[in-house]
C-alpha positions as CSV (number, residue, x, y, z in Angstrom):
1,X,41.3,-17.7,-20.0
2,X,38.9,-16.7,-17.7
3,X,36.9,-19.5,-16.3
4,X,32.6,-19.5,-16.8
5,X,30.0,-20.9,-14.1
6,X,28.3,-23.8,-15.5
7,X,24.7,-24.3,-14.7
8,X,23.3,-24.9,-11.7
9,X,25.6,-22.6,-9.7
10,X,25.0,-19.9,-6.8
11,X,26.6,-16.9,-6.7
12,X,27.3,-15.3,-2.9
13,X,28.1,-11.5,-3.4
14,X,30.3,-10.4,-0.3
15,X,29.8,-6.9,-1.3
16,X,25.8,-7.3,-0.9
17,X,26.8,-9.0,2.8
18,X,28.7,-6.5,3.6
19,X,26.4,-3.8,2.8
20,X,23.9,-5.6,4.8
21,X,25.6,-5.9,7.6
22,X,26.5,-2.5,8.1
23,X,22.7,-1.6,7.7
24,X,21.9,-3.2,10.5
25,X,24.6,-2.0,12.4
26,X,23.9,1.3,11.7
27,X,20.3,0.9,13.0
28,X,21.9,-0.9,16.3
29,X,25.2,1.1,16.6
30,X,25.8,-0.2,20.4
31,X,25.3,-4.0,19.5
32,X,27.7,-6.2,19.0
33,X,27.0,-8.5,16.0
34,X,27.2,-12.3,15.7
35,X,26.9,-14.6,12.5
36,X,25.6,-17.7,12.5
37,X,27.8,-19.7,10.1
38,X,25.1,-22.6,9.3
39,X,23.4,-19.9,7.5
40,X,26.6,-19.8,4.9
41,X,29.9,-20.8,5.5
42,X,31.3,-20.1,2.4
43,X,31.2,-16.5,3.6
44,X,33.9,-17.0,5.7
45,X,36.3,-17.4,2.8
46,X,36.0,-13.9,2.8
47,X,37.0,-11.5,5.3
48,X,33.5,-11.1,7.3
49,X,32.3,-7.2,7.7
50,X,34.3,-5.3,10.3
51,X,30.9,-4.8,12.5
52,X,31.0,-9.1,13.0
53,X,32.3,-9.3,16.4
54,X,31.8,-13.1,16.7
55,X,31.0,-16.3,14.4
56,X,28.0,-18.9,16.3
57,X,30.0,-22.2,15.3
58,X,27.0,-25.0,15.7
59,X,28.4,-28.4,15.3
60,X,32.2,-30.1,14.8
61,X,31.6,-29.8,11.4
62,X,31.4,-25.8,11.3
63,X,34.5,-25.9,13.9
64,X,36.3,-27.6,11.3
65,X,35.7,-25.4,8.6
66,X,36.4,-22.7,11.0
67,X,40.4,-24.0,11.4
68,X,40.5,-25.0,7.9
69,X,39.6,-21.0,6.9
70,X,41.7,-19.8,10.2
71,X,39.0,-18.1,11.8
72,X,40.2,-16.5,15.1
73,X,39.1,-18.9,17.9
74,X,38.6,-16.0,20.2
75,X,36.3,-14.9,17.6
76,X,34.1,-18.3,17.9
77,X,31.3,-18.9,19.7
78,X,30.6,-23.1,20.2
79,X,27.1,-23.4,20.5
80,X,24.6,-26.4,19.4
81,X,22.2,-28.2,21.0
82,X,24.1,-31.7,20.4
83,X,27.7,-31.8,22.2
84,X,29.6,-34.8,23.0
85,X,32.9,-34.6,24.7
86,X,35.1,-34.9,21.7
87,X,33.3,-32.1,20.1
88,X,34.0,-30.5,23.3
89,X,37.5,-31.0,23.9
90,X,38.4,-30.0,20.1
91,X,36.6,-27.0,21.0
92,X,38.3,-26.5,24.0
93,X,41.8,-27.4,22.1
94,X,41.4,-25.3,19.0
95,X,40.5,-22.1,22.0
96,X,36.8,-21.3,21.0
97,X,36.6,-18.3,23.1
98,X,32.7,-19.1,24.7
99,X,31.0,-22.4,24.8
100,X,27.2,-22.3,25.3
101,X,26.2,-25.1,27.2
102,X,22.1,-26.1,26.3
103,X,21.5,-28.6,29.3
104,X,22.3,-29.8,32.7
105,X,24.3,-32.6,31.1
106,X,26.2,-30.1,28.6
107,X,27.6,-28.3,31.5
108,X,28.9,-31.1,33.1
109,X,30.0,-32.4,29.6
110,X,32.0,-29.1,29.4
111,X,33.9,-29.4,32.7
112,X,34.5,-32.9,32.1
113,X,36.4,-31.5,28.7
114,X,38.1,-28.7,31.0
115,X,39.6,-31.2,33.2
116,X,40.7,-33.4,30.2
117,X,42.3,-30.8,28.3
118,X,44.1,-30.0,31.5
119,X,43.4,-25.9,31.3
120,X,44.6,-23.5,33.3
121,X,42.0,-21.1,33.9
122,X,38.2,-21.2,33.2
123,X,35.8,-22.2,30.4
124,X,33.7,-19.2,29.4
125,X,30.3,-20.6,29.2
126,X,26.9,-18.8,28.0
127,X,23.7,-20.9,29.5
128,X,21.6,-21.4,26.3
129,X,17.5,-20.3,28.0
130,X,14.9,-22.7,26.4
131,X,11.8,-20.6,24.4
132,X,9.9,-24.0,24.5
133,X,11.5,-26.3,22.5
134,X,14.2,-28.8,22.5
135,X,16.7,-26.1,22.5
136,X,18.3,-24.6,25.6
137,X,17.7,-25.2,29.2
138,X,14.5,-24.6,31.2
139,X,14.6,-21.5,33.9
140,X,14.5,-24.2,36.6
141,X,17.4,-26.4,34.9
142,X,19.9,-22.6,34.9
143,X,19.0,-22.1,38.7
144,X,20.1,-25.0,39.7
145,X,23.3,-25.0,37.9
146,X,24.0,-21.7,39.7
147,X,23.2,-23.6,42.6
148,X,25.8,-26.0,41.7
149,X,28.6,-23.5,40.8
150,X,30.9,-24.9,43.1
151,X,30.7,-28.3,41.2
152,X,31.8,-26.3,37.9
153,X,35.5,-25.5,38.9
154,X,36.7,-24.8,35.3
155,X,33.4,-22.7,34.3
156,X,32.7,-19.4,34.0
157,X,29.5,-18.5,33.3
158,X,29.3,-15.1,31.8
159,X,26.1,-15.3,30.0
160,X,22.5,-16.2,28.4
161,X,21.6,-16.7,24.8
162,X,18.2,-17.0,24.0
163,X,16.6,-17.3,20.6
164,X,12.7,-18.5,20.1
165,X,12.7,-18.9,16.0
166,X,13.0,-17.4,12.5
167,X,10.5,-15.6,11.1
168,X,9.3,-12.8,13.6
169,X,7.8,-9.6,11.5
170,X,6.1,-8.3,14.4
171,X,7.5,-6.4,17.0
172,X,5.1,-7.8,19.9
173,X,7.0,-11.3,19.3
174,X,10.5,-9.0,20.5
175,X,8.6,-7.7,23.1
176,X,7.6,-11.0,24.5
177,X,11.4,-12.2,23.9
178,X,12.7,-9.2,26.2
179,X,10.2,-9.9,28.4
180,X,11.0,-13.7,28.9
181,X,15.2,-12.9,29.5
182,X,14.3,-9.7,31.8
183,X,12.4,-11.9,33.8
184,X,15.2,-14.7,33.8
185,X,18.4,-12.5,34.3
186,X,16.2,-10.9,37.5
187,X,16.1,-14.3,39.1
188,X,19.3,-15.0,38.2
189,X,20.8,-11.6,39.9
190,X,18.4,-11.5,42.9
191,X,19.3,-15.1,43.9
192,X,23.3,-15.6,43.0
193,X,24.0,-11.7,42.3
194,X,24.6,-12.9,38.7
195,X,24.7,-9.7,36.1
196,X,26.2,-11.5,32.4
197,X,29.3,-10.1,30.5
198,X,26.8,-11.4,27.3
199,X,23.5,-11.4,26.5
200,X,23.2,-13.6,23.0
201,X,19.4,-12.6,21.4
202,X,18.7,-14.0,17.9
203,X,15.7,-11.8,17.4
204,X,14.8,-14.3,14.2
205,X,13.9,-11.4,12.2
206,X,11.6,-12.5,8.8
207,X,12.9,-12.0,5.7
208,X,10.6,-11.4,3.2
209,X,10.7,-14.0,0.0
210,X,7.6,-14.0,-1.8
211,X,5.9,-10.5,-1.4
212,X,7.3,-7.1,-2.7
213,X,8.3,-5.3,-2.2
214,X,10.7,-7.3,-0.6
215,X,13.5,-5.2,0.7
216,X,11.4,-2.5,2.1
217,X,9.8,-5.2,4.2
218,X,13.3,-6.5,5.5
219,X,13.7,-2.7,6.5
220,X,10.5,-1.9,7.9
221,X,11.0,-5.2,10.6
222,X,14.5,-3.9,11.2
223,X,13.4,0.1,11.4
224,X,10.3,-0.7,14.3
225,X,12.0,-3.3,16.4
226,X,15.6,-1.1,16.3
227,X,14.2,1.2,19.4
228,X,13.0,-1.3,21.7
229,X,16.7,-3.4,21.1
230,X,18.6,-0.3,21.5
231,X,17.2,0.4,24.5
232,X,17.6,-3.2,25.9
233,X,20.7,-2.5,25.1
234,X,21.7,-0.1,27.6
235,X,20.2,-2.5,30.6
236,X,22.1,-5.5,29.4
237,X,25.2,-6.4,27.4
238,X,23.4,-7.2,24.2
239,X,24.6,-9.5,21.4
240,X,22.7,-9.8,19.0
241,X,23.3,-13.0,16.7
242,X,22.1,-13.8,13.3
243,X,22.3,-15.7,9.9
244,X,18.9,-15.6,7.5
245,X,18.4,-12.2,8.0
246,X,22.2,-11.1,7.7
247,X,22.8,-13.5,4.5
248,X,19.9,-14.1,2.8
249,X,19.8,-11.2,0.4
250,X,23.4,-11.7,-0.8
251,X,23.3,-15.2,-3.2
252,X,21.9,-16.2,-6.1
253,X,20.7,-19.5,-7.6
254,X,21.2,-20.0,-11.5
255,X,20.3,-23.2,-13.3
256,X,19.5,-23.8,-17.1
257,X,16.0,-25.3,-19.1
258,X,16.9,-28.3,-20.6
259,X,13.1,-29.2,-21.6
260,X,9.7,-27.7,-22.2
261,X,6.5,-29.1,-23.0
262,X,2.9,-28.8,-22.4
263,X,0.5,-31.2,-20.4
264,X,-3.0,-30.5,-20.2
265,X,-3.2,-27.3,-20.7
266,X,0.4,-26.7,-18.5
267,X,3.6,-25.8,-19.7
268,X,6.2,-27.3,-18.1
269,X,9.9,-26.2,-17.5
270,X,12.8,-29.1,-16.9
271,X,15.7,-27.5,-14.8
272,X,19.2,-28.7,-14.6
273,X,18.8,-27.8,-10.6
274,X,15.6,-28.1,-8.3
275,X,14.5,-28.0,-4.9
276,X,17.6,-30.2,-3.7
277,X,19.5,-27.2,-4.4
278,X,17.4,-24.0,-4.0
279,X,15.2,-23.6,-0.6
280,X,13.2,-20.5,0.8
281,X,12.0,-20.3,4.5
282,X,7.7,-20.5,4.2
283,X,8.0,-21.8,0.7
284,X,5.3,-25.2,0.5
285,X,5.0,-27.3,-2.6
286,X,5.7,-24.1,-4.8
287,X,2.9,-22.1,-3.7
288,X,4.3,-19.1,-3.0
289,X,6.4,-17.0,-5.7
290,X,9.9,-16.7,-5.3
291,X,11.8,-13.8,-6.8
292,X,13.2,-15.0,-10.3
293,X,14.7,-13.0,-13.0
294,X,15.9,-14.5,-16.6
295,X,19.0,-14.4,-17.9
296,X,17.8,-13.4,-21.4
297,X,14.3,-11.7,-22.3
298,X,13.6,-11.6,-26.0
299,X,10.3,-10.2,-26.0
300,X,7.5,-8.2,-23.4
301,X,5.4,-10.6,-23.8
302,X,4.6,-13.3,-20.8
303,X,3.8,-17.0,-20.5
304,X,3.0,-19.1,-17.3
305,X,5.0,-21.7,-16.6
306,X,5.7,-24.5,-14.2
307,X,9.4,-24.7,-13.1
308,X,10.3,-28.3,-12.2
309,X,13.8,-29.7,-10.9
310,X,15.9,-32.8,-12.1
311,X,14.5,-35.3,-9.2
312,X,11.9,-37.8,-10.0
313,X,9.7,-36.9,-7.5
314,X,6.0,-35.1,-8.3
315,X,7.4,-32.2,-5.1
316,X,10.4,-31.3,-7.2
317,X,8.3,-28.1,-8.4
318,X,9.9,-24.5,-7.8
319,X,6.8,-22.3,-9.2
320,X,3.8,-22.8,-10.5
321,X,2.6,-20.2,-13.3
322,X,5.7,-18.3,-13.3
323,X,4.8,-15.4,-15.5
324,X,8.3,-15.1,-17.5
325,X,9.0,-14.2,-21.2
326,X,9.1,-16.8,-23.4
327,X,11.8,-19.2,-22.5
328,X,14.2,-21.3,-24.7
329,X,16.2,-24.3,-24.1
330,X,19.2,-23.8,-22.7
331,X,17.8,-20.4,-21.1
332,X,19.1,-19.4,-17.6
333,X,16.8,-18.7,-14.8
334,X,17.8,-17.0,-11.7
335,X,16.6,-17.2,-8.3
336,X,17.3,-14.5,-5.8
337,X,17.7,-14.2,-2.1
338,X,19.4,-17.6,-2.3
339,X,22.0,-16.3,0.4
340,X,21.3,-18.1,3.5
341,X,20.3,-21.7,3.9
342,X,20.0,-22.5,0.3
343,X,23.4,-24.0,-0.3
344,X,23.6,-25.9,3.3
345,X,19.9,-27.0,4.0
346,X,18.3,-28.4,1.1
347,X,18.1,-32.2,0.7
348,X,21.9,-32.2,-2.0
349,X,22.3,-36.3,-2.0
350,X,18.3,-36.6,-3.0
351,X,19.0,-38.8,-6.4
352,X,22.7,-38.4,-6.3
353,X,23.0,-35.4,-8.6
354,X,26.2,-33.4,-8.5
355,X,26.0,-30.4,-6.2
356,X,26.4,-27.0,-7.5
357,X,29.4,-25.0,-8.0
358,X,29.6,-22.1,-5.8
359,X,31.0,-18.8,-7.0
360,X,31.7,-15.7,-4.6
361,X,31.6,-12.0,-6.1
362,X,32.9,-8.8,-4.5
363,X,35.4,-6.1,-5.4
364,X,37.8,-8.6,-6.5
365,X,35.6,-9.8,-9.3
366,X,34.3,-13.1,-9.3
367,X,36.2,-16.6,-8.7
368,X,35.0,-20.5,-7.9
369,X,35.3,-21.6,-4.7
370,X,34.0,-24.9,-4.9
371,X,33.6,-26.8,-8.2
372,X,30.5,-29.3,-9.1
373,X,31.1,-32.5,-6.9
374,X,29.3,-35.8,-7.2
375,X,27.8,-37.1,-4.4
376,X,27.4,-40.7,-5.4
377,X,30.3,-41.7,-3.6
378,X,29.0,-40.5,-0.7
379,X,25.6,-42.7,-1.6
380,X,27.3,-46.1,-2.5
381,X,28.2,-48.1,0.2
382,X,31.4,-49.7,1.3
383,X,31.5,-53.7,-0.1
């Protein structure tokens, strides 16, 4: 007997990744793609798209799921901007085929790990270019390890990554991007004659969550900044890496009413999930609409409602005057573009409630790949 999802529960469609993928590739046919796994790693218990060159692996964690799922190390890229040597060194062991080093000290870290492990050839190492914050290196700091190259016996470095944030919609914020790494890469080749095998650029493309139409907005960022990147792409060996943007459109949240009832004048919504479990880039306090669908509709008529989560806290609120049909308990509310973050970055252990049961969908159907766990285990401490 076929086996049901039971409330609260995401749904990951590969077939919508997939799909998603290729649209981009299609509109940046010379690019090689890269997905960043924090975005959702439960994608990787499917085989990823064909047009994923690489997987951005961000912490030992993700390196572990990585072996556990047999993920081709050549295929992995270890980045992060916190790296201690026995991160490193499993790293190194397992054969991650780059290693992006985000400071003075990481590079040095990294040929520490080199000599430890005893390798025979060279580490392939990307230099990670700060955008003004506490990730990467500053221009200054990737001179002067170019300066020091002879120190760096077991490194290779091939490359710069650069990434400045999430949300970009316009495409002067690309423009200034390019125009920070051309700038960069031309010191770096008038100086030490340095040209890079790999040019990692998370362009941080928006996705649209609150505003339809919603996938002709994903398209129309894609469709204007395509040119400029495609162009790019002839000077330099562009990557291009990403995760919201790729995954976000593929998942869905679903959780249940288990109580209704009106307080001055509002009519509020008790959820068997909440915003420990569902979580959209831009959304504050519930201000902003996100796109739900129900389940069941039994009449055209509409209601506003406030949707509130499990946790006793007065934030726990995931819309305010929700205009739905008129809801029952035990109805099943569905939030959309739940595909990237939603599952990994929201705050699970907040109250110890069970997390979710994940479900992935695809040609194959649709089977569990994690069930509802209990995190108060993890909350109690050892006496």
């Amino acid at each position: 007997m076929q086996q049901k999802p039971e409330t609260p529960y995401y749904v990951f469609n590969t077939e919508d990744f997939r799909k998603r993928v290729e649209y981009i590739k299609a509109a940046l046919p010379e690019i090689p793609l890269v997905f960043s796994i924090k975005a959702n790693p439960f994608l990787l218990t499917q085989r990823l798209p064909e047009a994923i060159t690489k997987v951005e692996v961000c912490s030992p964690g993700e390196l572990s799921i990585c072996e556990r799922l047999s993920v081709p190390s050549e295929n992995i890229i270890y980045s992060g901007v916190m790296k201690e040597i026995t991160d490193i060194r499993e790293a190194i062991r397992y054969g991650a085929g780059i290693l992006t080093a985000e400071s003075i000290r990481h590079a040095e870290l990294l040929e520490k790990g080199a000599e430890c492990e005893n390798i025979s050839g060279k580490l392939k190492v990307i230099l990670r270019l700060s955008a003004g914050s506490q990730f990467g290196m500053s221009e200054e700091d990737m001179l002067s390890l170019f300066e020091r190259k002879a120190d760096f016996k077991h490194l290779d470095f091939v490359g710069v990554h650069y990434y400045s944030g999430t949300g970009k919609s316009k495409v002067k914020k690309i423009e200034k991007d390019l125009k920070q790494i051309r700038g960069t890469l031309l010191k770096l080749k008038d100086q030490y004659d340095f040209e890079p095998e790999i040019l990692e650029y998370g362009p941080g493309f928006a996705v649209e969550f609150f505003n339809p139409p919603m996938q002709e907005e994903d398209e129309r960022v894609l469709r204007e900044a395509a040119p400029l990147l495609n162009e790019f792409a002839k000077e330099v060996p562009l990557s291009f890496e990403m995760g919201r943007y790729m995954a976000a459109t593929c998942g869905e949240y679903h959780t249940r009413v288990c109580d209704i009832k009106s307080t001055e004048g509002v009519t509020y919504v008790l959820l068997d999930g909440g915003m420990h479990q569902v979580n959209y880039f831009g959304q504050m306090m519930a201000m902003k609409m996100p796109p739900i669908r129900q389940a069941i509709v039994r009449s055209e008529a509409r209601k506003a409602y406030t949707l509130c989560g499990s946790l006793c806290t007065t934030a726990d609120v995931l819309a305010r005057d929700a205009m739905l049909a008129p809801l029952e308990i035990g109805d099943e509310l569905v939030f959309e573009r739940v595909g990237a973050y939603s599952a990994m970055e929201a705050p699970a252990l907040f109250l110890s409630r069970r997390l979710p049961e994940i479900w992935i969908e695809g040609d194959f159907g649709i089977k569990k790949i994690r069930g509802s766990e209990p995190t108060d285990l993890i909350n109690v401490p050892d006496m």
